[in-house]
LOFIVEX-782923 format. One record per atom (N, C-alpha, C): z negated, y negated, x. Coordinates in steps of 0.2 Angstrom, whole numbers, plus 5000, padded with zeros to 4 digits. Layout:
N
ZYX/...
//
This chain:
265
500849535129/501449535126/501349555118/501749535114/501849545107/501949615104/501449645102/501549735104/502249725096/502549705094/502949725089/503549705094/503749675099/504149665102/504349695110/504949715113/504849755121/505449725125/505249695128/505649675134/506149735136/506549725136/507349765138/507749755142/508349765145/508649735152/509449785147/509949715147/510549735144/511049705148/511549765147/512249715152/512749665146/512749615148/512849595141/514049565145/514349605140/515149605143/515449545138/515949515139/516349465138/516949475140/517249445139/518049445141/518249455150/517749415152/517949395159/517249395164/516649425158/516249435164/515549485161/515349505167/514849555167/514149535169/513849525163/513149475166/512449535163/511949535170/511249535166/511049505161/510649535157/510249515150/509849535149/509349475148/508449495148/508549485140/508549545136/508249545128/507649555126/507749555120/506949565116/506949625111/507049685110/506849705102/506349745100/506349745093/506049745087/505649845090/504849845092/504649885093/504749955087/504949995085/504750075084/504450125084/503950125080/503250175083/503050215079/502750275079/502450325074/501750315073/501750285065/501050245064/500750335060/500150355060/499950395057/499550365051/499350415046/498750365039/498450445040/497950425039/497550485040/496850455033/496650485029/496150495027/495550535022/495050515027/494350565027/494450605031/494950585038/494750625041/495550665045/495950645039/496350715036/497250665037/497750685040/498050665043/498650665035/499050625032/499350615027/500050605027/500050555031/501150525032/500950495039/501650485043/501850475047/502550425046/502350375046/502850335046/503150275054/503850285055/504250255060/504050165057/503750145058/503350055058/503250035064/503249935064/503249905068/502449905068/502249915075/501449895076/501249835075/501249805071/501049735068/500849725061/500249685060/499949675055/499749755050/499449795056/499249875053/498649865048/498249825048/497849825043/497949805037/498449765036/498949765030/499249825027/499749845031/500149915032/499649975028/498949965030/498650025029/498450015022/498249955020/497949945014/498449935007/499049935010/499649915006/500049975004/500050015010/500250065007/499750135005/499150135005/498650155000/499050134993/499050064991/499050044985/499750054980/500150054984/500750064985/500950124981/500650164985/500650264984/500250284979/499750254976/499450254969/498850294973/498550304980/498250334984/497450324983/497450234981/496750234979/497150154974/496850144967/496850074964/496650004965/496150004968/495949934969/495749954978/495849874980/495749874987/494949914987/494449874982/493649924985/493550004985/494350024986/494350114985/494450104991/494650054998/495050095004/494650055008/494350085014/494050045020/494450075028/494650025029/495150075038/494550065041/494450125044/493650145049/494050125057/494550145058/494650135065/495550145067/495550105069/496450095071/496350115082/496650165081/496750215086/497250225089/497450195096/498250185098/498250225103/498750255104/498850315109/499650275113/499750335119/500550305119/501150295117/500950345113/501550395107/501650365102/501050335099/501050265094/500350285091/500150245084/499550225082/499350265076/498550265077/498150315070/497750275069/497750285061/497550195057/497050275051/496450265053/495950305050/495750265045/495650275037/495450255031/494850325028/494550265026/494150315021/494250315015/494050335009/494450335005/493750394998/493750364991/493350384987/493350474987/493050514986/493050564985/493350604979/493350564974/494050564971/494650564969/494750534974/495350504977/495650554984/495250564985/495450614991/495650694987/495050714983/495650774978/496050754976/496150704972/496850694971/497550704972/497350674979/497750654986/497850724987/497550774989/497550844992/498050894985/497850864979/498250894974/499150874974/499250814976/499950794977/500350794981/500050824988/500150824993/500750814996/501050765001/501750735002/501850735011/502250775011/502550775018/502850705019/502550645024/503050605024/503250575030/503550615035/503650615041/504250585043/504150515040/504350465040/505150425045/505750425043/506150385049/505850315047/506550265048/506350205046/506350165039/505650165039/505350155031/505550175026/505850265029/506050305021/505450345019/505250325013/504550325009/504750395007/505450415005/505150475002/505550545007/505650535013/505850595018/505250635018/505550685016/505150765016/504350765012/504850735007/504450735000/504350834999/503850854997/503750924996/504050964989/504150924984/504550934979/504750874977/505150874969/505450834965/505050804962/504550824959/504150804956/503550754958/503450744963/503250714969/503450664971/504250664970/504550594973/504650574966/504550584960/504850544955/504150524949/503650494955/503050494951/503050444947/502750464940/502750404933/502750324936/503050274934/502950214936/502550164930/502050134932/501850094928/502250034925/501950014920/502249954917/501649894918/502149844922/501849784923/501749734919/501249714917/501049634916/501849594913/501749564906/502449524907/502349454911/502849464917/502649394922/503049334921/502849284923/502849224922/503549214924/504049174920/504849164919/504949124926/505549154930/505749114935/506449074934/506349004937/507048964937/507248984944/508249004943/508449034947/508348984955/508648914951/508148854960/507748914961/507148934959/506548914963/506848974968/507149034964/507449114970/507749084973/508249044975/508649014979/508248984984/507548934984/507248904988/506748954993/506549024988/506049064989/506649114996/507349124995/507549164998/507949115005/507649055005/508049015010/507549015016/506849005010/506249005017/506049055018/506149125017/506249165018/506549185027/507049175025/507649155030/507449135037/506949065035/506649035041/506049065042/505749115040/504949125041/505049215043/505449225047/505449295050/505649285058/505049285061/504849265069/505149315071/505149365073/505149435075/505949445072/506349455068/507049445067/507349395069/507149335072/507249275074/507349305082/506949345086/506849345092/507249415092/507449465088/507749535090/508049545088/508249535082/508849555076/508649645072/508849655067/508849705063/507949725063/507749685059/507049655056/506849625049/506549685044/506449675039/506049625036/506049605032/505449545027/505649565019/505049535018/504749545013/504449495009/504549465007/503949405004/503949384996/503149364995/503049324987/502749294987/503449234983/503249174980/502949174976/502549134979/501949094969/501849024973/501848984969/501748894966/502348894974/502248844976/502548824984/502548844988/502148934989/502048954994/502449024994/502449045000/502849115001/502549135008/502049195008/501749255011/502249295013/502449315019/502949365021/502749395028/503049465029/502849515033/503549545035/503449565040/504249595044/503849665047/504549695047/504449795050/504949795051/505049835055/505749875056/505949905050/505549935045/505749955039/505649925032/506249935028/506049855023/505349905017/505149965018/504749995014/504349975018/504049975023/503549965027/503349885024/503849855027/503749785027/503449755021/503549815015/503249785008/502749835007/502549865010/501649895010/501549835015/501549795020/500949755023/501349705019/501449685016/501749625011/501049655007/501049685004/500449724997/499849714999/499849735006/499049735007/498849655011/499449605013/498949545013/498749505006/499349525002/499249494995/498549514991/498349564993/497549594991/497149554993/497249545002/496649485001/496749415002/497349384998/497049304991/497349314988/496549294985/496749304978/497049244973/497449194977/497949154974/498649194974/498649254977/499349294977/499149344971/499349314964/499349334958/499949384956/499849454957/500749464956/501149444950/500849424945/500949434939/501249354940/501149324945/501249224943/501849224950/502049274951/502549254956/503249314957/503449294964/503949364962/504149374970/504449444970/504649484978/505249464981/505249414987/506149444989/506149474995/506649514995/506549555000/507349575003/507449575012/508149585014/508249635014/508249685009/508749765010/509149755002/509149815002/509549814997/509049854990/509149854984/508549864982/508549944978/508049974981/508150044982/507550084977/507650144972/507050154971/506350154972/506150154979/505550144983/505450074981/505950014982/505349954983/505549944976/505849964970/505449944963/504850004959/504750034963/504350094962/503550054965/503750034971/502950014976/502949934970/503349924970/503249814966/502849824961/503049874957/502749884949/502149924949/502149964954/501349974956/500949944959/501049864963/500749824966/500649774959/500849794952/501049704948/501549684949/501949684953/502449634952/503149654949/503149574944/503849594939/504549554940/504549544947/505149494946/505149534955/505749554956/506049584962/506549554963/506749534970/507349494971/507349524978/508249574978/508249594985/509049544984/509149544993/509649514994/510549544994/510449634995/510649674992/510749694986/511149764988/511449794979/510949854978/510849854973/510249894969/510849974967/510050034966/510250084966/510150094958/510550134958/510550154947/509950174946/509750224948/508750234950/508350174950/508550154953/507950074954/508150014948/508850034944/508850004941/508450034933/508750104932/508150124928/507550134928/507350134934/506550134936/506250064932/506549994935/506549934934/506449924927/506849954924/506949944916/506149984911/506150004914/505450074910/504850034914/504850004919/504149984922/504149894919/504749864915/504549814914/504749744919/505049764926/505149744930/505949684929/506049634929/506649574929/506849604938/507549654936/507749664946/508349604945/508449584951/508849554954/509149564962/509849554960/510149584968/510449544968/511049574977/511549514977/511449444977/510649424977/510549364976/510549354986/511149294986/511349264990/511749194990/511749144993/511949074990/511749054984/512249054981/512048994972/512249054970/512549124969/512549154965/512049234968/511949274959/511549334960/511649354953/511249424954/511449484948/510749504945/510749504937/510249514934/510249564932/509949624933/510249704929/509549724923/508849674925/508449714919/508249654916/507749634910/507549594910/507749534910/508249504909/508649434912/508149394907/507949394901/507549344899/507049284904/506649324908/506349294913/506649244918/507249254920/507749204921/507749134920/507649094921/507649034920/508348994923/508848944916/509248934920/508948874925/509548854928/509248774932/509248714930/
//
């Protein structure tokens, strides 16, 4: 069976009759990140494409910078859910220990029990000026999209993630749309024709400080969520150099930073 998936048994009511229902949904599980040893966050994710998830969200959280800082030693599942052991440079581990973040995680809220302010509101880089998008191509990019999430096809209330470059579009689902966009991050790291700088993010939530905080530390300058953007994400977006767009749905959307990169049709 499809471990991101669980077989369910529903009553399903209509007007005039009372029938079994054999469903499907969207597995929930406590993924742990542990490393050197040393247990870190705890995040509510779908057990699917972990090895992504682990490497993404390292890069994500500024935990290590280039993929050759992180190795997963061993993915260790229990009943209760999964522990996804990384090693990680000795460097990088005081760091880590000097910043320390409670992140015991619901669904893919990146900054629950955060230990202070200063912690959740860590500097954001400025990104690469990236390569101008014609709004066509967001609209083609957000359509295949649309068809390319199996697991929200089969369950409902199932996030994606995905980046455009040339004709191709790379995308990853989670129950949580932060989630979804650390394994979006860490398969982008391995091809290396997923340029962040030559392409751009659409993703189905709404666009929230976490996912232009993780984009801009991944490289990437063009964010396109399908939802409304948060005043914070929208300053974040502006100081990292990031082109945000929301609301993009149909033949219309919303430019809040950067619209130069905008290309019309």
């Amino acid at each position: 069976m499809n471990d991101a998936l669980q077989p369910v048994q529903a009553l399903r009511l209509s007007e005039d009759a009372r029938t079994a229902h054999d469903d499907r949904v969207i597995v929930e599980a406590p993924v742990a990140l542990l490393y050197n040893g040393e247990s870190f966050a705890v995040m509510m994710a779908t057990p699917e494409s972990l090895e992504d998830f682990a490497l993404g969200f390292a890069l994500s959280e500024g935990i290590v910078t280039t993929p050759a800082e992180f190795r997963l030693v061993d993915t260790v599942r229990h009943d209760d859910g999964v522990a996804l052991h990384a090693a990680i440079p000795q460097a990088r581990f005081d760091a880590l220990q000097e910043r320390r973040r409670g992140l015991e995680g619901r669904s893919g809220c990146g900054l629950c029990g955060v230990e202070s302010l200063q912690a959740a509101m860590r500097p954001v880089p400025r990104v690469a000026t990236p390569r101008p998008v014609a709004a066509a191509r967001i609209r083609d990019a957000l359509a295949a999209l649309s068809q390319s999430q199996p697991l929200n096809a089969r369950s409902g209330g199932v996030h994606a993630a995905g980046f455009a470059y040339g004709a191709e579009l790379l995308v990853r689902e989670d129950v949580g749309r932060h989630n979804a966009l650390d394994k979006l991050i860490g398969a982008m790291a391995g091809q290396p024709a997923c340029d962040p700088s030559q392409g751009f993010l659409v993703i189905t939530s709404r666009a929230s400080y976490e996912i232009v905080h993780k984009a801009a530390t991944a490289g990437i300058g063009v964010v396109v969520a399908i939802s409304a953007p948060t005043d914070l994400a929208i300053r974040t977006a502006d100081v990292a150099g990031v082109t945000l767009v929301a609301f993009a749905r149909g033949d219309s959307l919303n430019v809040y930073t950067h619209s130069d990169r905008l290309l019309p049709d």
